[in-house]
C-alpha positions in Angstrom: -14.8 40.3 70.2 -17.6 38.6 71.4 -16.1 35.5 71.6 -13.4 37.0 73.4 -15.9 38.9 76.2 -17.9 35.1 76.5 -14.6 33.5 77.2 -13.3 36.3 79.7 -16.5 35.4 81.3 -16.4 32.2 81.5 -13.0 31.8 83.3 -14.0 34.0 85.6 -16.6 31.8 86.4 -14.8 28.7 87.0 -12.5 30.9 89.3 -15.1 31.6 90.9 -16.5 28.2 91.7 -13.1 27.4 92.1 -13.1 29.4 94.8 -16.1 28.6 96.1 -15.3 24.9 96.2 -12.0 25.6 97.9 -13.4 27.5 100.4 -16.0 24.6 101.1 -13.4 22.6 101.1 -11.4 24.4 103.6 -14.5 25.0 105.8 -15.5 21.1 105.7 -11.3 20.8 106.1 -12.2 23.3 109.5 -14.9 20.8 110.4 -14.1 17.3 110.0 -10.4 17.4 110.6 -11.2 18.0 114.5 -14.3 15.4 114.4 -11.7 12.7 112.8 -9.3 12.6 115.7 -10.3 10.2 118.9 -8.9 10.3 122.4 -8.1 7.1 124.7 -7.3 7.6 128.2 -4.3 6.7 129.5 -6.1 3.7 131.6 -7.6 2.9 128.5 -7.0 0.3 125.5 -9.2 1.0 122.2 -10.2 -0.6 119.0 -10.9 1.5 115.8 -14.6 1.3 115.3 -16.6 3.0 112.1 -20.0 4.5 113.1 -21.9 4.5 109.8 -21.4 0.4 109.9 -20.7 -0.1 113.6 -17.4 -2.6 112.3 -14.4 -2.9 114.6 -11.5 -3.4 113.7 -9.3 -5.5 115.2 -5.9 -5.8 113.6 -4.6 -2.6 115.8 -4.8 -1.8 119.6 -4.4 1.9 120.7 -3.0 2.9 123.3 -3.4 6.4 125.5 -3.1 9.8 123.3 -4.9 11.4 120.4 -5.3 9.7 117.6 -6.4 10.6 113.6 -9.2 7.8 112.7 -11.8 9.8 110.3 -14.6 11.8 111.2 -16.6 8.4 110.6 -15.0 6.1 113.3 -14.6 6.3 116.7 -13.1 3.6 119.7 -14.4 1.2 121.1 -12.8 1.0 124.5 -11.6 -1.5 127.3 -10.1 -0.8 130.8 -6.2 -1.3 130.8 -5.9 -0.4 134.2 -5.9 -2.8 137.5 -9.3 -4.6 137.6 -10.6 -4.8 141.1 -12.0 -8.2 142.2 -13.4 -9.3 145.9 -15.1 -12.8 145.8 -16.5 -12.8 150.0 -16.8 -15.6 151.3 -16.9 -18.6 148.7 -18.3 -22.1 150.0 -16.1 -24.6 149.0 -14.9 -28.2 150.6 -12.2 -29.3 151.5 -10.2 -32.7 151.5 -11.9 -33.8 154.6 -15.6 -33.1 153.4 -15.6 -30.1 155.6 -17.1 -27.0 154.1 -15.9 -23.6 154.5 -15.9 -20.0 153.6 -12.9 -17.8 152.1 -12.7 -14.2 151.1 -9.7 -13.5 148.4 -8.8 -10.3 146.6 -7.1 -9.7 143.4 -6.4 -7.5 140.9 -6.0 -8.6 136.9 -4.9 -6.5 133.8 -6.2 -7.1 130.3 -3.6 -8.0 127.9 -2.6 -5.2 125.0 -1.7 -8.2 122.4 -4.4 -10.5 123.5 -6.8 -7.7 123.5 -8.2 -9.2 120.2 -8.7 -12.2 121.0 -10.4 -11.1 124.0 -12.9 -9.3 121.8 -13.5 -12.3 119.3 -14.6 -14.7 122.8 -16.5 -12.0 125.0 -16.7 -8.6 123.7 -16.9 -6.1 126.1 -18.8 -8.7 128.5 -15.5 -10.0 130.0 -16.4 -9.1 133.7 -18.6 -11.3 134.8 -17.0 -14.1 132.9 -13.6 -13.2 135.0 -15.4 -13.2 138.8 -17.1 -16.5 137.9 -13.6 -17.9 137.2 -12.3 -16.9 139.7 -14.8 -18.7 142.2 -14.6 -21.8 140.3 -10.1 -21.3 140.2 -10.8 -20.9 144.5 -13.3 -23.8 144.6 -10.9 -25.9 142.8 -7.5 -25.1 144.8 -9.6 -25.5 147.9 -10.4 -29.5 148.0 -6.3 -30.5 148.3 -6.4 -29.0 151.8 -7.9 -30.5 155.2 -9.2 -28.1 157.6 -6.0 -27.9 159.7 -4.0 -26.6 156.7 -6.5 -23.5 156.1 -5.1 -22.4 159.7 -1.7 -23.8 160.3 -0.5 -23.3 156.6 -2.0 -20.0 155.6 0.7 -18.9 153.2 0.8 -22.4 151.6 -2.8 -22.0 150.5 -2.9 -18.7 149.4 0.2 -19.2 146.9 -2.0 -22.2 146.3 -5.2 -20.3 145.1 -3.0 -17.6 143.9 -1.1 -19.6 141.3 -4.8 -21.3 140.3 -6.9 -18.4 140.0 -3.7 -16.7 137.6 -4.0 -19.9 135.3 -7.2 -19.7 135.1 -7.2 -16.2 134.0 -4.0 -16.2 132.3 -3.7 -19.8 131.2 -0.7 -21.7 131.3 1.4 -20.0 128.1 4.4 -18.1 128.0 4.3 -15.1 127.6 6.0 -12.8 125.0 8.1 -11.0 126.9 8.8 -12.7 130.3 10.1 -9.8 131.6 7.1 -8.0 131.8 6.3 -9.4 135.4 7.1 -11.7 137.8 4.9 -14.8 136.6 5.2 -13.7 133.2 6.8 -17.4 132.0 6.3 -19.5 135.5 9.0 -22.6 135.0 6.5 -25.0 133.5 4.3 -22.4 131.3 4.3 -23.4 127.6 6.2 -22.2 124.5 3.9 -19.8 122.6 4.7 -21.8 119.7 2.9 -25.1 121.0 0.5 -23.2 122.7 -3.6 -24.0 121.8 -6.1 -22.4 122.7 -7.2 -24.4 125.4 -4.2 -23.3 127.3 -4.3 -19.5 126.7 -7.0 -18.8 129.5 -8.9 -15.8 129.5 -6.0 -12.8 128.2 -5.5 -11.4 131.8 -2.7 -11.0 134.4 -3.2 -12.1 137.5 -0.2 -9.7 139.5 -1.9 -8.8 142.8 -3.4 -11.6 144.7 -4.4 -11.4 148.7 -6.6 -14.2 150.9 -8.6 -13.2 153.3 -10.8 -14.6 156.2 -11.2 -18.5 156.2 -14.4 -18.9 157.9 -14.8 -22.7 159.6 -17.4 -23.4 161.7 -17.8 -22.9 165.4 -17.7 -26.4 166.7 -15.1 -27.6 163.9 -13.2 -24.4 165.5 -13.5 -25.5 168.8 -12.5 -29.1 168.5 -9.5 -27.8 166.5 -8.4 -25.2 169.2 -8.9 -28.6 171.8 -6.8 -30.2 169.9 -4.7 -27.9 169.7 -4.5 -27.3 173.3 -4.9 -31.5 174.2 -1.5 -31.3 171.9 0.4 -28.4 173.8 -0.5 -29.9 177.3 1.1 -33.1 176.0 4.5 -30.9 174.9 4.1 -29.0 178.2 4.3 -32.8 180.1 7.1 -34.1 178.2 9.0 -30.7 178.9 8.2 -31.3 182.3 9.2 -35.0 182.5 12.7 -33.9 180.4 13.1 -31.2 182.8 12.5 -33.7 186.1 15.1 -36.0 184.2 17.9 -33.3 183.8 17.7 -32.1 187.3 17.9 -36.3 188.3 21.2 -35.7 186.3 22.5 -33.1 187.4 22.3 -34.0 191.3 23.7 -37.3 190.2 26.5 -35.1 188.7 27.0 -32.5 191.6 26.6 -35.6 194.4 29.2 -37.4 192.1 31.1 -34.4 192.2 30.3 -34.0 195.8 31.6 -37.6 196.2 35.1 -37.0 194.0 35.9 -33.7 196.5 35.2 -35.5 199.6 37.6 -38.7 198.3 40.5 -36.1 197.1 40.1 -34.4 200.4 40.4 -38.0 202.5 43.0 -38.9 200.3 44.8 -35.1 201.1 44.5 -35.4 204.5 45.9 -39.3 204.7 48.4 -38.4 202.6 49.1 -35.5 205.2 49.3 -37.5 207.6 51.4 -40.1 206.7 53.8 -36.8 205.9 53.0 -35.6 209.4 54.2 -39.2 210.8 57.0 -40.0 208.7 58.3 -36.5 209.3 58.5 -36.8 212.5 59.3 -40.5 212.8 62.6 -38.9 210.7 62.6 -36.1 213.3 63.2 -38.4 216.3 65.2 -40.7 214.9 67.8 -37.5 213.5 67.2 -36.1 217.0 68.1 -39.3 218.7 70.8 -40.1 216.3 72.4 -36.7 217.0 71.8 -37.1 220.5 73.5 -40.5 220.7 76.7 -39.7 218.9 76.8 -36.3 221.2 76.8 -38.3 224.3 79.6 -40.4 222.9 81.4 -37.7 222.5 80.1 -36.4 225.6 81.6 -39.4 227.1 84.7 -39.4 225.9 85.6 -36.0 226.1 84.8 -35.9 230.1 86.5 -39.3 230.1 83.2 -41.2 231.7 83.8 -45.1 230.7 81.8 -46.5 233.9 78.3 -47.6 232.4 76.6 -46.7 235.7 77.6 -43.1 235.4 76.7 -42.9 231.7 73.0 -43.7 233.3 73.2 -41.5 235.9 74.2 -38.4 233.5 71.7 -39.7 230.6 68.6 -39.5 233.7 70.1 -36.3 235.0 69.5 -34.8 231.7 66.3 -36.6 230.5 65.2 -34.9 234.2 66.0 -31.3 233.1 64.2 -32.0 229.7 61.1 -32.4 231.5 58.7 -29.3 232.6 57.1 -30.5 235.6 60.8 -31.6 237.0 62.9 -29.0 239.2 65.9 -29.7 240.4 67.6 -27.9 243.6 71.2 -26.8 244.6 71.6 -29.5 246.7 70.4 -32.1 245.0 72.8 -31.3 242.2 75.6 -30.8 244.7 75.2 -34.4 246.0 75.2 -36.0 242.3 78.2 -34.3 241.7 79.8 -34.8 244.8 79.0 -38.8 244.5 80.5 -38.1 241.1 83.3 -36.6 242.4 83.9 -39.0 244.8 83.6 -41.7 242.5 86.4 -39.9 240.4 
């Protein structure tokens, strides 16, 4: 009976500790559970990084949420939005030994599956290593120009420095997926496969680039601007001298012109002429033809044969035919009495 009361006892004292340890268990459960969950922003990337040893780990990159890592770890983070970068006004040289001043902008993004990597070369100290880059990238791209270039050619050298400062950066290797932005695999980046690590860059994407102010210097500026303006006075002469040359032509062409009217217009008005004459050379000779064979028949009807009274009618009527002639009654009576009498 004893026995029996000692071992009632005792089970009710391991349910009790039982109890006790479950409900330590479920208050430590109330504790930790919300001190073993981490947050990453969404402009942020993260590695997994235990406190009690200060070890990261690097074989996984977390992106933006809430995420269940043990009450003894929390992230380690890196920026995996746009990275802003202004470099004012760089000294560099170029081709012609002259030395100038650029401003550029540009923005780069750390790369999610190069994050790693990034971390084994510069820790969290990749800032600074990324300006200085850049300067030397803008230095570099620089020295293949003269000083006429920086002005005339503007978008030349910008897409010049641009596509130097992004290799720099982002080296010269394909990337994964080369749809993930526009110079993602550029035509002569190379295969991932044969890629070293001399040609992998420094894990960022260069995707926003902009150059600003050249600076030159004031007499360099000057001399260019008179040359430019020696060279548009020289244009501005030969358009002169072409345009002095055209109007020569075209007088030549209207006088020639002139010259082909007046010649059609002499050759009109002989032609006229000779229309004029030979029109009424035909006239005259119809007329006298007509007049001939009607004094013949003139002639014979009124029976006149003597050649003497043939000129005496032909005057008589070449008198009438005149306007400043007049003959009278008796004139006329005496012709035709003579001609009677003759009869």
């Amino acid at each position: 009976m004893v026995i029996a009361i000692m071992a009632e006892e005792g089970v009710t004292c391991i349910a009790k500790l039982l109890c006790i340890i479950g409900i330590i268990g479920v208050l430590m459960m109330i504790i930790l559970l919300p001190l073993s969950f981490g947050d990453i922003e969404y402009y942020q990337y993260g590695f997994m990084k235990q406190k009690s040893t200060g070890t990261v780990f690097l074989d996984k990159v977390y992106a933006n949420g809430k995420h269940l890592i043990g009450p003894d770890a929390e992230f380690k983070t890196f920026q995996a939005d746009a990275h802003y970068v202004t470099l004012e006004k760089i000294r560099a040289f170029t081709s012609d030994r002259l030395e100038v001043q650029i401003t550029v902008h540009y923005q780069y993004f750390l790369r999610k599956e190069d994050l790693p990597k990034l971390h084994r070369r510069f820790d969290v100290f990749y800032k600074d290593v990324m300006r200085t880059s850049g300067v030397d990238a803008v230095k570099g791209s620089i020295t293949v120009f003269e000083k006429g270039q920086l002005i005339s050619d503007r978008q030349k050298v910008e897409e010049t420095i641009y596509k130097a400062v992004r290799e720099r950066l982002g080296g010269t290797c394909c990337r994964q997926n080369c749809n993930s932005w526009l110079h993602a695999c550029d035509p002569d980046c190379k295969e991932r496969s044969l890629c070293t690590p001399e040609f992998e860059g420094l894990f960022a994407d260069v995707k926003y680039f902009h150059m600003g102010e050249v600076y030159i210097p004031q007499v360099v500026k000057q001399q260019y601007l008179r040359t430019l303006t020696l060279k548009e006075d020289a244009e501005k002469e030969k358009l002169l001298q072409n345009a002095t040359v055209e109007r020569k032509k075209t007088q030549s062409k209207v006088q020639k012109i002139k010259n082909e009217a007046a010649e059609i217009k002499e050759q009109a008005a002989a032609q006229s002429k000779l229309i004029k004459v030979t029109s009424e050379a035909n006239y005259t000779a119809i007329v006298e033809t007509a007049r001939s064979q009607g004094l013949n028949l003139l002639y014979t009807y009124l029976n006149i044969t003597d050649q003497e009274h043939k000129n005496s009618f032909d005057y008589l009527r070449t008198l009438r035919s005149l306007d400043n002639v007049h003959l009278t009654v008796d004139f006329q009576q005496r012709i035709v009495g003579s001609m009677g009498s003759g009869k």
